[in-house]
C-alpha positions as CSV (number, residue, x, y, z in Angstrom):
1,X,-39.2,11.1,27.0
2,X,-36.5,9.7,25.1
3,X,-37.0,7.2,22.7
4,X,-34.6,3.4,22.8
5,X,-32.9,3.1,19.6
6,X,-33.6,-0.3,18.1
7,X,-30.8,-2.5,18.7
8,X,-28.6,-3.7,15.7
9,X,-29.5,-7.1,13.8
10,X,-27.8,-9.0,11.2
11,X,-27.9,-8.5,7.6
12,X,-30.7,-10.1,5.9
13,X,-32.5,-10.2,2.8
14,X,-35.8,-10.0,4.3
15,X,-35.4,-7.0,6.2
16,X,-33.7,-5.2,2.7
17,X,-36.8,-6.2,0.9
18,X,-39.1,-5.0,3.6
19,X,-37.8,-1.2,3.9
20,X,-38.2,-1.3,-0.3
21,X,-41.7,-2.5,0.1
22,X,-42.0,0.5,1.9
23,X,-40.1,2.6,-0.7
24,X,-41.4,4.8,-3.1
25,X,-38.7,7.0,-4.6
26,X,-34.7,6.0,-5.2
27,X,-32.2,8.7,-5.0
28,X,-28.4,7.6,-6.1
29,X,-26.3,10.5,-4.8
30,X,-22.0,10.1,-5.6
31,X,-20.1,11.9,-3.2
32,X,-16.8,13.0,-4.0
33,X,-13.9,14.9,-2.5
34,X,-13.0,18.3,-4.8
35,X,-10.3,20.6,-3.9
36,X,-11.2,24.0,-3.8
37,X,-9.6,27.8,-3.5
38,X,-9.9,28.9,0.2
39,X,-7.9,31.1,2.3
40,X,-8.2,28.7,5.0
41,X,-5.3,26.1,4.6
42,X,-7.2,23.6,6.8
43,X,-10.3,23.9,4.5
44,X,-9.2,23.5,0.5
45,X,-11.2,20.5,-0.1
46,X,-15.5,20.2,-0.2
47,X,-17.6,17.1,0.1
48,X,-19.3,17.4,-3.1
49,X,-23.0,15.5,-3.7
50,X,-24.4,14.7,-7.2
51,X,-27.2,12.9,-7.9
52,X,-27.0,10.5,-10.8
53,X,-30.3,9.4,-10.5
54,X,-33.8,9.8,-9.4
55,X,-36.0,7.2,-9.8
56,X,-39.5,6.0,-8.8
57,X,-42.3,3.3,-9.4
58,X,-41.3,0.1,-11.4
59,X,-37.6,1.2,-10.8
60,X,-37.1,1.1,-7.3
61,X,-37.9,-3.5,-7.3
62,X,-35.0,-3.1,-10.2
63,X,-32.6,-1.7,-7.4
64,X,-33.6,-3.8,-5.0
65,X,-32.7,-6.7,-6.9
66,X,-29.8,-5.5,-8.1
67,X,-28.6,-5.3,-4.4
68,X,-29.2,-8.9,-3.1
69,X,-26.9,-9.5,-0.2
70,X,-25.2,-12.5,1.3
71,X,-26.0,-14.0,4.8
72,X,-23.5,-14.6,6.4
73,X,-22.4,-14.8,10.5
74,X,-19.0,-13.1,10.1
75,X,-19.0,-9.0,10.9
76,X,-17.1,-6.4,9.5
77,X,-17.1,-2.6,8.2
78,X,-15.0,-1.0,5.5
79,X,-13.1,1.8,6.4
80,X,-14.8,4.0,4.4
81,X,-17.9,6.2,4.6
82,X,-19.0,4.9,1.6
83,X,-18.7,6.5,-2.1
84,X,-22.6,6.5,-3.1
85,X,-25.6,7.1,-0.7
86,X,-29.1,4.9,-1.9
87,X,-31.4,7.1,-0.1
88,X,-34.5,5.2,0.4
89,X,-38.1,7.3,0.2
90,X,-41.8,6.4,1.3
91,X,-44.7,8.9,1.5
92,X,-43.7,10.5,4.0
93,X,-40.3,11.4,3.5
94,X,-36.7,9.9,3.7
95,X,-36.9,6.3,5.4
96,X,-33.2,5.4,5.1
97,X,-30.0,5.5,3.6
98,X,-27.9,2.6,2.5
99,X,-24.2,3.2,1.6
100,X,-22.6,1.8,-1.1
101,X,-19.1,0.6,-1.0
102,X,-16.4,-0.5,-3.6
103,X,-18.7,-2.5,-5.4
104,X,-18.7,-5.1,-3.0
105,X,-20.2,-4.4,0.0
106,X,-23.9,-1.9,1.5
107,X,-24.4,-0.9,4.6
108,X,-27.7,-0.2,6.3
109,X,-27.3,1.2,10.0
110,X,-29.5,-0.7,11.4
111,X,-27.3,-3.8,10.6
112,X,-24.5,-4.8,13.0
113,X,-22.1,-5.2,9.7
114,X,-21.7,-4.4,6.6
115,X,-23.1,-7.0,3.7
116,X,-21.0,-8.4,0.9
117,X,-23.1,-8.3,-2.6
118,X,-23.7,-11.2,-4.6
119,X,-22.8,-9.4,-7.4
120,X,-20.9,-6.2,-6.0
121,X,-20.8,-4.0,-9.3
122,X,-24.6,-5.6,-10.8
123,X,-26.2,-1.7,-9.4
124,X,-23.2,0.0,-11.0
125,X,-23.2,-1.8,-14.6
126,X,-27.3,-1.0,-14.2
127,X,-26.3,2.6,-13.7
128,X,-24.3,3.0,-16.9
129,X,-26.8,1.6,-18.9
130,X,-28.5,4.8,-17.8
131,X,-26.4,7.0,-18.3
132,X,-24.5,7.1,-14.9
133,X,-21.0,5.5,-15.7
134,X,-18.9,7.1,-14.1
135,X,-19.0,4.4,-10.5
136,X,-19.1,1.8,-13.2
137,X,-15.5,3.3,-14.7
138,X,-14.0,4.2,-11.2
139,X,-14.6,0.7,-10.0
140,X,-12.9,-1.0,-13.3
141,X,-10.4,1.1,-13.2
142,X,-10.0,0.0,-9.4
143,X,-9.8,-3.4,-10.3
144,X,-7.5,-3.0,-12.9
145,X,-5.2,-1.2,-10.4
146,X,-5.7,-3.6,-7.9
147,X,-5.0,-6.5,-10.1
148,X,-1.7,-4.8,-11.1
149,X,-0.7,-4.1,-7.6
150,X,-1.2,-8.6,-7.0
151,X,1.3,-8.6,-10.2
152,X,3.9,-6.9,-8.5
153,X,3.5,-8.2,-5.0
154,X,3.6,-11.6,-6.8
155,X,7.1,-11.0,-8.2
156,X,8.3,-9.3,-5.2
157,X,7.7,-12.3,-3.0
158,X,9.3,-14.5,-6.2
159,X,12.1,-12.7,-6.2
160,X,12.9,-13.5,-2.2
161,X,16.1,-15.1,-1.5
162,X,16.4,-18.6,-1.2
163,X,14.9,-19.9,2.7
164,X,13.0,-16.9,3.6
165,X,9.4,-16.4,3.7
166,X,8.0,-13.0,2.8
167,X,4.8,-13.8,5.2
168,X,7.0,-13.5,8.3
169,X,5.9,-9.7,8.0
170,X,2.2,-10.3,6.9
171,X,1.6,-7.8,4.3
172,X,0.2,-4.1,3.9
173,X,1.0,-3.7,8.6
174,X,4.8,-4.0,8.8
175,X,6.3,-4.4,12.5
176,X,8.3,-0.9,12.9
177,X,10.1,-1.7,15.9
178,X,13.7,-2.8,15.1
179,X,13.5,-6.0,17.7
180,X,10.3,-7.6,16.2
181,X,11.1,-11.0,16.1
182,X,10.2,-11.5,12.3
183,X,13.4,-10.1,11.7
184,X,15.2,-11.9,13.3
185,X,13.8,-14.6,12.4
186,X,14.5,-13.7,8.8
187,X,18.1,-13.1,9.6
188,X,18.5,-16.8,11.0
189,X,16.9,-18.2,7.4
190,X,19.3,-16.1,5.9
191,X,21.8,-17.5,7.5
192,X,21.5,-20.9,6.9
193,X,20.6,-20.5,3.1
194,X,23.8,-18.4,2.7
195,X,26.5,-18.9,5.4
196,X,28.4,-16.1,3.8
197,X,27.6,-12.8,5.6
198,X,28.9,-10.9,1.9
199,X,26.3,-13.5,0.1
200,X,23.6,-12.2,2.5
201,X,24.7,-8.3,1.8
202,X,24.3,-9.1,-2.4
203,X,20.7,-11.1,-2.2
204,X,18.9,-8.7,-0.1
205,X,20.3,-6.0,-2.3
206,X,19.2,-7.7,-5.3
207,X,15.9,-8.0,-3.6
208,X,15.8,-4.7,-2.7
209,X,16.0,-3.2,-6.4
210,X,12.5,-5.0,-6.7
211,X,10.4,-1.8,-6.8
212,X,6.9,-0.7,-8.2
213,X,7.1,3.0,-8.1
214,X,9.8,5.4,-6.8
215,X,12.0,5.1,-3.7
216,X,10.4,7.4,-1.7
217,X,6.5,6.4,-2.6
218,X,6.4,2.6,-2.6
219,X,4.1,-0.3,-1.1
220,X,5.2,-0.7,2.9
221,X,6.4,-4.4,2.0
222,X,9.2,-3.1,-0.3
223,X,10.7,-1.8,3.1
224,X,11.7,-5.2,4.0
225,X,15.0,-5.9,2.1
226,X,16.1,-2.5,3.7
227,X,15.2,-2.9,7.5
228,X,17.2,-6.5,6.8
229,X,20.0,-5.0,5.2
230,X,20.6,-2.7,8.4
231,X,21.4,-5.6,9.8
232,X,24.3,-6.7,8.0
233,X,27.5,-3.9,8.5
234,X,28.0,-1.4,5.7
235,X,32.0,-2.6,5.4
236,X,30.2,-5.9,4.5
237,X,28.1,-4.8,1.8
238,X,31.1,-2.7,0.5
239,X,33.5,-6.0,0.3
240,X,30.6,-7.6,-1.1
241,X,30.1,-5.3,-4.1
242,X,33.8,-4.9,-4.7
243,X,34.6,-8.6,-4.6
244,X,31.9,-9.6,-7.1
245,X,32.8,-8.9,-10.3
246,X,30.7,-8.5,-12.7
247,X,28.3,-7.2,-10.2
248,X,24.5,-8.0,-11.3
249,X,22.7,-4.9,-12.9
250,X,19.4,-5.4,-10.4
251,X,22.4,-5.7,-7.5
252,X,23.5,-2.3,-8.8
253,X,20.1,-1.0,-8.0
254,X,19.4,-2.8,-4.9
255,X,22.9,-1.2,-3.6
256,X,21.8,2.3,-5.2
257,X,18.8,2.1,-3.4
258,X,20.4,1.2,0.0
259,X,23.1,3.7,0.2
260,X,20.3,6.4,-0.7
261,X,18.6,5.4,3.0
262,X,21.6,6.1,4.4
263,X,22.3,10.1,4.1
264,X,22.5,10.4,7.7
265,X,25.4,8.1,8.2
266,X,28.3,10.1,6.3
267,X,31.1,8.3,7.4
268,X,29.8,5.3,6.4
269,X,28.8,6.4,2.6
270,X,32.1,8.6,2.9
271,X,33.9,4.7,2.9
272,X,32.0,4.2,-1.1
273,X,34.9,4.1,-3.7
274,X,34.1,6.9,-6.6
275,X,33.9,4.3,-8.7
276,X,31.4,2.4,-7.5
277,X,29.2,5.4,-7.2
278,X,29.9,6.0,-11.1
279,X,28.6,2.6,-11.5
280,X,25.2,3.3,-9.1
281,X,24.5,6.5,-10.8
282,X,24.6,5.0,-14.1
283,X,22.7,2.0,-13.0
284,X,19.8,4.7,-12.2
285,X,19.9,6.4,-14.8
286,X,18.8,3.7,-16.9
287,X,16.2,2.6,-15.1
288,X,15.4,6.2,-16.2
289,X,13.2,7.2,-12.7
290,X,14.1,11.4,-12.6
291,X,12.9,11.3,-8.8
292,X,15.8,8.3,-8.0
293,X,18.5,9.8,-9.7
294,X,18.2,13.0,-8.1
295,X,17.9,11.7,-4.3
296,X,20.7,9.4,-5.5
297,X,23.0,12.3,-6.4
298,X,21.8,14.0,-3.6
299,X,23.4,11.4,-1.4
300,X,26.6,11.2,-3.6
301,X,27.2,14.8,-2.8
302,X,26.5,14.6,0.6
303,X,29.3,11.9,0.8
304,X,31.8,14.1,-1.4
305,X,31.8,16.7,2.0
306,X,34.4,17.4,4.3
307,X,34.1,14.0,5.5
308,X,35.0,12.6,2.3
309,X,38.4,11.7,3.2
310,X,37.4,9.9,6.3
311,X,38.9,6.1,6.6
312,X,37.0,3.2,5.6
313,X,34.3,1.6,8.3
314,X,35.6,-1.7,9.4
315,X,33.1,-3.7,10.9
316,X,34.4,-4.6,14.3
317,X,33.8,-0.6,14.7
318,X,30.1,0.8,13.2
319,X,30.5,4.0,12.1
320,X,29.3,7.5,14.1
321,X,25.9,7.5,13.6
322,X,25.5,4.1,12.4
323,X,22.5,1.7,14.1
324,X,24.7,-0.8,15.7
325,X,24.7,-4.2,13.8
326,X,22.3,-7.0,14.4
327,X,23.8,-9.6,12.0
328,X,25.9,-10.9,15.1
329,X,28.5,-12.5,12.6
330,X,26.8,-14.6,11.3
């Protein structure tokens, strides 16, 4: 005969504190992810499991007060497995295992959601003092990275153009298809901040140089200025650049940026003056970003093929290859 699971309650203190009355022995097991030397390409990595500390007596009521939860009605579960197992024993053996999460949240699978902590990292600072510190360091070193990452998102969203709101996309889920209505949306704003479709070209480029890491491994957002730039026609970023004089240094970058997106559409980076890619190269360079300057150059050559001679785009007619524009002359 097979036996009903117990169905799934809330998160509660009481029923926390009940399974440690029950406990007798604390184990705190990290797991971590370690690459390893295998013949098998689909198998280089292990699931390794140390123990950091085994504990009994007085010391299991010091954990569980360490991990005092907060009620609360709303559900959820982090997306991850957990990065330390609390495996709960009686006298008889394993009782349960509570996962620990971020420094923020347990979970106990008898719960329909994971808990948030009263104080998330109160187990890991605990730990250290025991000799364990290495959760304590991850998760600081988290934080710190975390915090750094709010910086920058902060100064990207400052440096928007004038009329448009950056949470139109949301943040971190970015709608891929071309037609969302977010960008157009975005393109109307831009219009009516900047009826000049050449002003539109230089904004978005300037807010396109706003970058935390390289060009080809950056946070989703930083995607945004470029989807909006495929909107406007290349011939009109060109007159744009050419026209304004001096051009802006973070402009430069922005427009260094955007013509190394487009290495598939030759006859329209065939249409870029050699000057102006002089003046992109250099503009790179300083920034001083290895990885940028050599998919820059690797666009530059591309251009300098056999369809280097080819005739300037006009934009009444986009160029072969080109996604059509969605500006719509505005």
């Amino acid at each position: 005969m097979t036996s009903t699971p117990p169905s799934l309650e809330a998160p509660s203190q009481a029923a926390l504190d009940a399974l440690f009355g029950e406990t007798r022995r604390v184990r705190i097991i990290e797991e971590r992810w370690v690459e390893i030397q295998t013949l098998d390409p689909d198998c280089d990595v292990w699931l390794e499991q140390i123990v950091l500390l085994d504990l009994e007596r007085a010391e299991v009521a010091t954990i569980r007060d360490r991990l005092r939860i907060q009620e609360h009605q709303r559900t959820f579960f982090c997306d991850c497995d957990g990065d330390i197992r609390i495996e709960l024993h009686g006298e008889a053996g394993l009782l349960e295992t509570i996962t620990f999460h971020h420094g923020l949240s347990i979970r106990f699978e008898r719960w329909n959601s994971d808990a948030l902590l009263l104080d998330g990292p109160a187990l890991l600072r605990w730990m250290a003092e025991r000799g364990a510190s290495g959760p304590l360091h991850k998760f600081e070193q988290q934080e710190r990275e975390q915090q750094e990452a709010e910086r920058v998102y902060r100064a990207w969203v400052e440096a928007a153009p004038a009329g448009l709101d950056p949470s139109l996309f949301g943040r971190g889920f970015l709608p891929h298809n071309g037609d969302d209505p977010a960008y157009g949306q975005a393109m109307e704003a831009l219009a009516a901040a900047y009826p000049s479709a050449e002003e539109r070209a230089l904004v978005l480029l300037t807010w396109f140089a706003h970058s935390s890491s390289t060009w080809s491994a950056y946070s989703s957002y930083e995607s945004i200025p470029g989807e909006l730039l495929l909107r406007v026609e290349s011939g009109t970023v060109l007159r744009a650049l050419e026209r304004r004089e001096p051009v802006a240094e973070a402009t430069l970058l922005g427009a260094a940026r955007y013509f190394s997106t487009l290495s598939d559409r030759k006859s329209e980076l065939a249409a870029v003056p050699d000057a102006l890619w002089e003046r992109l190269l250099q503009a790179t360079r300083r920034v001083g970003i290895e990885e940028n300057v050599e998919r820059l150059a690797m666009v530059h050559g591309g251009a300098r093929g056999p369809q280097r001679g080819a005739r300037p785009v006009r934009d009444s007619e986009p160029a072969e290859g080109a996604l059509p524009s969605r500006d719509h002359g505005r």
